[in-house]
Each structure stands twice: as structure tokens, then as C-alpha cells.
C-alpha positions as CSV (number, residue, x, y, z in Angstrom):
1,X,0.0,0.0,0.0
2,X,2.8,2.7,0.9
3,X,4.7,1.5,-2.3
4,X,1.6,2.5,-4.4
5,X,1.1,5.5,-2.4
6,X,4.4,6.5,-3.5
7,X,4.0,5.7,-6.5
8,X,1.1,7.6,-6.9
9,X,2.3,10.8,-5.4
10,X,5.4,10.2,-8.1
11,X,7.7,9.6,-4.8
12,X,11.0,8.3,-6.1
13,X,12.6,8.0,-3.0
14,X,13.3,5.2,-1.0
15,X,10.3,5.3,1.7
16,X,9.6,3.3,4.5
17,X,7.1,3.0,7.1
18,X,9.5,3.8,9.4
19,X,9.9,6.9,7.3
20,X,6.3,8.5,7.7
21,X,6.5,7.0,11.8
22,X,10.2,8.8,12.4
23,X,8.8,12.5,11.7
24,X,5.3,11.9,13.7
25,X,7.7,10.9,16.2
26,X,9.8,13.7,16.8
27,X,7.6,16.3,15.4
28,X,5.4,18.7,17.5
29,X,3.0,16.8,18.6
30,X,5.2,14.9,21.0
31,X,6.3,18.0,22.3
32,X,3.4,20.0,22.9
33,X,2.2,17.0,25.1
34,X,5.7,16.7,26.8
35,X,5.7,20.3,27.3
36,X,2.1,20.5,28.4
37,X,2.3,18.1,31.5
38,X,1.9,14.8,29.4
39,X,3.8,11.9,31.5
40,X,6.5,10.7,29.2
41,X,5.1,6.9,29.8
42,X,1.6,8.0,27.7
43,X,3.7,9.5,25.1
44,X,5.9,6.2,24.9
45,X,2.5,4.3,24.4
46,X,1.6,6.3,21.5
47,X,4.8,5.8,19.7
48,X,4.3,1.9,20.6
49,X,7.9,1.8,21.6
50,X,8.5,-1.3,24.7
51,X,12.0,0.7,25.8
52,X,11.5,4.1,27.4
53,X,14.7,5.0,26.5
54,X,13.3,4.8,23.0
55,X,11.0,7.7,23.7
56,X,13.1,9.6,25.1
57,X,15.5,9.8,22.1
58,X,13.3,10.6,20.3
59,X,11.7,13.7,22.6
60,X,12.9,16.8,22.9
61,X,13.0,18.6,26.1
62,X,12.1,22.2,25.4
63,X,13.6,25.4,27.3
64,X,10.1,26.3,28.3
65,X,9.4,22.9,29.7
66,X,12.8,22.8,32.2
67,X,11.8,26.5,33.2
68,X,8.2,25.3,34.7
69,X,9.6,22.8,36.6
70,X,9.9,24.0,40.8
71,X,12.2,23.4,43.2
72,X,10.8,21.3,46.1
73,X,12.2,23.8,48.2
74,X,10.1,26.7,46.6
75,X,6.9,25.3,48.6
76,X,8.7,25.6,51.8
77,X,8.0,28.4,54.0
């Protein structure tokens, strides 16, 4: 089906399905949800990878998102 797709769309290039899965991966999405308070481990069942460390190659970890993160501390007193 992807080979006729491409094909089709006059896609010359060597495609995979890894291809299409590597850019939903690491685009955007990912990182809106990461950045937006969404636990890694959801994130990792999307991508349907078994190996968290998988995941986490494969997200980013924004500036904005390590500047929301408190200290502990910062609740004391």
C-alpha cells in the first residue's frame, strides 16, 4: 500500500514506514504533550515503543518545559 502510495504521489525515494513514523515521532505533537504536563510513559504508548529510552531519544526537552519545573524547596515556608 505505501509503495503505491508513492508511487502515486510520483515519490521516487526510497520510503519506509518507518519513514512516515520517524517524523510523527519527533515532530510537534510529541512536544506539545511533553511540554504540556503529558507523562512521558503516555507518550511512549503512542509511539508503541516497549523501551523508554526509546522515547526519550526521540523527545525533545524544550527550554520552556525545564523553566516550569519548581524546586521542592520553593513550597517551603
Amino acid at each position: 500500500m505505501l509503495k503505491r502510495a508513492c508511487e502515486q504521489a510520483g515519490i521516487r525515494k526510497h520510503v519506509t514506514v518507518h519513514t512516515l513514523r520517524h517524523p510523527f515521532a519527533t515532530g510537534p505533537t510529541h512536544r506539545h504533550l511533553l511540554e504540556n504536563g503529558t507523562d512521558i510513559k503516555f507518550i511512549q504508548e503512542l509511539l508503541g515503543h516497549n523501551d523508554i529510552k526509546t522515547t526519550m531519544r526521540y523527545t525533545q526537552v524544550s527550554e520552556k518545559s525545564l523553566k516550569k519545573i519548581k524546586s521542592p524547596l520553593d513550597s517551603l515556608g
